[in-house]
N, C-alpha and C positions, 0 to 999 in steps of 0.2 A: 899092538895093544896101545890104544892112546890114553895116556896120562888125563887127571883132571884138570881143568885148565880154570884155572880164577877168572873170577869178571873183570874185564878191563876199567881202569876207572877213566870217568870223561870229568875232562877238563873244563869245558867251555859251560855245560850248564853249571857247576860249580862258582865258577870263574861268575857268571852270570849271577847267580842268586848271592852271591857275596857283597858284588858294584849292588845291586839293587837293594840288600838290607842297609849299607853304608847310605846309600842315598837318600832311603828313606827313615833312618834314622836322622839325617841334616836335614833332613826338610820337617819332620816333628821338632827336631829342637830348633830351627830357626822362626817356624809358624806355630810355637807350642801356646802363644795368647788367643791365634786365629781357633787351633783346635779344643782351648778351651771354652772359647764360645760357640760351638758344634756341642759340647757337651751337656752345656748348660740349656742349649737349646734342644735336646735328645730329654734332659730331667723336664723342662718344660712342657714339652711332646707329650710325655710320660701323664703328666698331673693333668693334661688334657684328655687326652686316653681316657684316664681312671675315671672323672667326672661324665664322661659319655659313655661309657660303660655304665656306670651306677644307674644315669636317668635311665638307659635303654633296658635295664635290669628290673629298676622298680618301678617306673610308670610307663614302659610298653610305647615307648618312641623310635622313632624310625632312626635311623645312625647319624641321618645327616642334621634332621633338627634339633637329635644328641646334643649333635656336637657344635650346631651355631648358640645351643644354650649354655654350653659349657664357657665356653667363647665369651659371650657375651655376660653371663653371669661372673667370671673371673674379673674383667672388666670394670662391672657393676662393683663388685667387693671392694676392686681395689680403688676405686674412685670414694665409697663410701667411705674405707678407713683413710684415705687421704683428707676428705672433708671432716672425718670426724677427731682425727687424731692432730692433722697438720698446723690448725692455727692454735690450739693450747699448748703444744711441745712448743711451736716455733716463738712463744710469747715468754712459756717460761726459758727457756733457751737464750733469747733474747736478753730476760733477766739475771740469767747466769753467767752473759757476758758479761754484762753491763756490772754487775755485783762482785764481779771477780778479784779484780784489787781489792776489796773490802775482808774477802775470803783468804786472799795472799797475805794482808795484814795478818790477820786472828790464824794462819798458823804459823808465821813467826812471831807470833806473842806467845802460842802455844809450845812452839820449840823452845824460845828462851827460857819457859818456866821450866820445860824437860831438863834444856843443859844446866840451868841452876843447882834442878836439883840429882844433878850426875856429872860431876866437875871433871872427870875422867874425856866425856862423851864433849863436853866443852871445848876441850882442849884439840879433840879430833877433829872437831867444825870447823873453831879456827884455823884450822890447817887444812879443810879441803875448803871450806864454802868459797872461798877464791875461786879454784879451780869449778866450782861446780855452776855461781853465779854467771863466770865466764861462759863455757859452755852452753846455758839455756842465753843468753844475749847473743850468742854466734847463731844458734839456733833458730831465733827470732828472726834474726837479718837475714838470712836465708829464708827466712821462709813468705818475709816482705818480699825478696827479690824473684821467688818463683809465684808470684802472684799473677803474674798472663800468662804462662808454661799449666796455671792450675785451671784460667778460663778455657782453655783447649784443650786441654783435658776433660773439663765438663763438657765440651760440643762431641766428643771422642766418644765420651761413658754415652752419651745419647745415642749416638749411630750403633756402639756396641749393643744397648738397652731393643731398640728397634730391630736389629740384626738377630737378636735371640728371638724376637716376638714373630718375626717372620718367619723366622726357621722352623721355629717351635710349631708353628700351625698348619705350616706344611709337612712336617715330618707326621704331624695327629691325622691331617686329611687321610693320606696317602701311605701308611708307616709299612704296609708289604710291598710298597712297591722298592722302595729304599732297602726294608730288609731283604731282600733275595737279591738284588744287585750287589749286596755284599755278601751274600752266601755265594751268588755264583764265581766269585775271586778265585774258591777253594777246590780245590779236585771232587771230584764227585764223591768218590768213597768218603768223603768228610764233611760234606754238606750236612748229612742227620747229625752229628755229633753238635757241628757248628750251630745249626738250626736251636736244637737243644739247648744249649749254652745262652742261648739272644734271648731266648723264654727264658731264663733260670734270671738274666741279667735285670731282663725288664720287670720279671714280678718281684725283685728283690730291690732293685731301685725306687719302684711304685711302692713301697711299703717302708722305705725309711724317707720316701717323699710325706707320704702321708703324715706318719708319725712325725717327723721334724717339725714340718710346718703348725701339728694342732703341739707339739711340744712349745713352741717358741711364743705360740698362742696364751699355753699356759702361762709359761715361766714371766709371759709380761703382764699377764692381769695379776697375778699371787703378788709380783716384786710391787706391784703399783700400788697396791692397796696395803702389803708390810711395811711400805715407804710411808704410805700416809698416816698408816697409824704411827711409827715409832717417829711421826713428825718431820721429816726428813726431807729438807727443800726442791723443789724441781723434779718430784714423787712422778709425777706421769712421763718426764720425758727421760728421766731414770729407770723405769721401766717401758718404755720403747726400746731403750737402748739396751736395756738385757735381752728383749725379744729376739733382737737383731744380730748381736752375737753369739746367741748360744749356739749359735750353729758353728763356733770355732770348739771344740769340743775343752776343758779342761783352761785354756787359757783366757774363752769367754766370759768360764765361770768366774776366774779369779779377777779379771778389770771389772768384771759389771758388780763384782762383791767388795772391791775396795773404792772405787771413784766415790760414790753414795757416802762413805763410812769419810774419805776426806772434808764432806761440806759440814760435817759438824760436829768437830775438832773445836770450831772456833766459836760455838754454840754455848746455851747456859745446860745443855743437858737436857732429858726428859726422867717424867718417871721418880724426879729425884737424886738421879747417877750422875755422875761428872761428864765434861763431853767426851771426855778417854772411854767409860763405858758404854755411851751413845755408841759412839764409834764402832765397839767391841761391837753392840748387840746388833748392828747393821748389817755388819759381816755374817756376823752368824747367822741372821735373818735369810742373806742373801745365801750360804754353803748350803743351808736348812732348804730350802727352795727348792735347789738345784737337787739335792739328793733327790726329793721326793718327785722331783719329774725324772732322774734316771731311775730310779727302781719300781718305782710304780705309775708313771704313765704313757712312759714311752714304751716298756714292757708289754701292757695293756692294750695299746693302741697296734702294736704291729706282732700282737700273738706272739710272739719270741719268733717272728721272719728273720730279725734281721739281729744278730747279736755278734757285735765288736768289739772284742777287747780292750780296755782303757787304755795297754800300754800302746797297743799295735794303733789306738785313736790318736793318741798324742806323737808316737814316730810319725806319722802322716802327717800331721800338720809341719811336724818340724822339718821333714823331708821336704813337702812340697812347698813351703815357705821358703826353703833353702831353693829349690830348683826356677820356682814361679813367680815367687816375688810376696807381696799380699795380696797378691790379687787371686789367685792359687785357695789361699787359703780357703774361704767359702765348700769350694768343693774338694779340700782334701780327706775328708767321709766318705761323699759317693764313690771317689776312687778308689780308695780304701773296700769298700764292698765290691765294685766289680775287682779287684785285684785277687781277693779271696772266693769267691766265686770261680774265677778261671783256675787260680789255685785248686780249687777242690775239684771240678767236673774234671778239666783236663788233667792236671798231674798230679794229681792224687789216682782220682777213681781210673784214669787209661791209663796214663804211662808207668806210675809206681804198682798199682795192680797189676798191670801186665792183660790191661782189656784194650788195649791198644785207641787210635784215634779213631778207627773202623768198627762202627757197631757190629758186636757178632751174630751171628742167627739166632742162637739158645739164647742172647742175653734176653730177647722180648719177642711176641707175634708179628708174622709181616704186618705193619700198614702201609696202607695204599694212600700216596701225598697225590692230590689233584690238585690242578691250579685252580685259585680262588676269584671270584671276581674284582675283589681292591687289590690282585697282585700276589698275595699271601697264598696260604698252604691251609689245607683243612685236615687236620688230624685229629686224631683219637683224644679222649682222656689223660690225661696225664694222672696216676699208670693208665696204662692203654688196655682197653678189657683183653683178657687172654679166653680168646676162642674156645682154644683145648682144656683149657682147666674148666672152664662152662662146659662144653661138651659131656668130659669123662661125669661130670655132676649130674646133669641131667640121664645120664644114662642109664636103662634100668639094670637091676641088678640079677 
């Protein structure tokens, strides 16, 4: 009578898949800038995609002159808002360098009238402003001295800038062909699971692409025009500059809503209100802004696709500024969605349900994946029509 005998454990595939996660976790964390511009140029792909999908949707265009309009009209855009935005910001810019001492005066005219009239706060000045004037002079000299460390840094941003642009339109040409070369990494029984997942990522990225970008749209025509009305100097390139950061979620809002409220401190006021109230109604101009593009136009715009929780928006940013650098930051949202996304398909819906990484037969009807001609896979609906629930309906009674 032979006993049950347990499965022997093997050492060397273990042993193998061990060296190879170690390794390939040093090679992410040592190339973690390289594979952030992979990503940036995958959202790029992405907002290329969407645009030659739309023409080929609404005006019945072939894929490829889709996509040379997509191309070209992205192009076009950005060239127009470079011509039409570039030389007013860069004049009043200019003026707010140029103005800036004058600015640095009128708020320490405006401080001394504060600590005047709070002899407490007076006495706390004088015992740091030493320390603090120090520090912005240490600051300054540093930042004289990385002045050619910053021109090769701009030849760097360019090769980066170019590097996404290329990636980016090759990944839109050809996006099955790349997608299945990373499907087939995974063993077969997980390929559909995998498959699944890349659709759930792309339509979920494609829709806080969208949203972001006409968000950022908004948030800079509304700020430009509250700026110009509450009188508010350097009103256009003040509102470029909140365009531009909103996309840091939470700590965009707060720079782009205090810088503004700083230039006129030193001001006679509007309205009648001192410039302490100017100040005040700036800010609140600018928090007033920002709400109403989170609750009602980013909502709007992406159907509730894509819903992030404020705290788990702002851990992202903090995390990946910690891990990335500022350079991280930009795309600490989109990570933030695919991390929840794999959260939910894979360990939630298989591993914590107990519907494993292998689709089961009952979960859905066979479909049939043929290869595609750009590479890709032709599938069903998503849900996928079920056969037999059509059948038993049709059936007479």
């Amino acid at each position: 009578m032979t006993g049950h005998t347990s499965p022997t454990f093997k050492v060397a595939p273990v042993l193998a898949s061990t060296v190879a996660t170690v390794l390939l976790l040093g090679l992410l964390f040592k190339a973690a800038d390289i594979f952030l511009l992979l990503f940036v140029a995958i959202l790029f792909s992405l907002f290329l995609g969407a645009v030659r999908d739309a023409l080929v949707r609404r005006l019945r265009l072939p894929a490829s002159i889709a996509f040379a309009l997509a191309v070209l009209g992205t192009l076009a855009a950005v060239a127009g808002l470079v011509t039409l935005l570039v030389p007013p910001v860069v004049e009043q810019t200019q003026q707010l360098v140029g103005n800036l001492p004058n600015y640095v005066s009128a708020w320490q005219g405006w401080l001394q009238r504060l600590l005047l009239r709070y002899p407490r706060l007076q006495e706390l000045w004088s015992a740091e402003s030493g320390k603090l004037v120090g520090g912005i002079v240490s600051q300054a000299e540093g930042a004289m001295s990385e002045i050619l460390p910053q021109v090769v840094g701009i030849g760097h941003a360019v090769v980066n800038i170019v590097s996404i642009l290329v990636m980016g339109i090759f990944l839109a040409l050809h996006p099955g062909t790349y997608r299945e070369w990373l499907i087939a990494l995974f063993p077969p029984t997980r390929r559909d699971m995998v498959r699944d997942v890349l659709r759930d990522l792309a339509s979920t990225l494609k829709s806080w692409l969208v949203g972001q970008l006409i968000a950022m749209a908004v948030l800079a025509v509304l700020t430009a025009i509250g700026l110009y009305a509450l009188d508010v100097p350097y009103w256009l390139t003040f509102g470029v500059f909140t365009g531009a950061v909103a996309i840091i979620p939470f700590f965009g809002t707060l720079v782009s809503s205090t810088i503004p409220a700083l230039f006129v401190l030193g001001g006679d006021g509007v309205f009648g209100v001192t410039p302490g109230t100017h100040a005040l109604l700036v800010m609140i101009l600018g928090f007033v802004i920002h709400i109403i593009e989170a609750n009602f136009v980013v909502p709007l715009i992406t159907a509730k696709q894509v819903e992030i929780p404020p705290v788990l928006s702002i851990m992202a940013v903090l995390v990946v500024g910690r891990l990335l650098g500022p350079i991280g930051l930009p795309v600490a949202v989109p990570l933030l969605a695919v991390m929840i996304v794999m959260v939910r398909r894979v360990l939630i819906n298989r591993i914590y349900e107990g519907q494993g990484t292998q689709r089961a037969g009952k979960e859905r009807v066979l479909i049939l994946r043929v290869p595609a001609p750009d590479g890709g896979v032709l599938v069903a609906a998503d849900p996928p029509l079920d056969v037999l629930r059509l059948s038993d309906l049709r059936r007479p009674a």
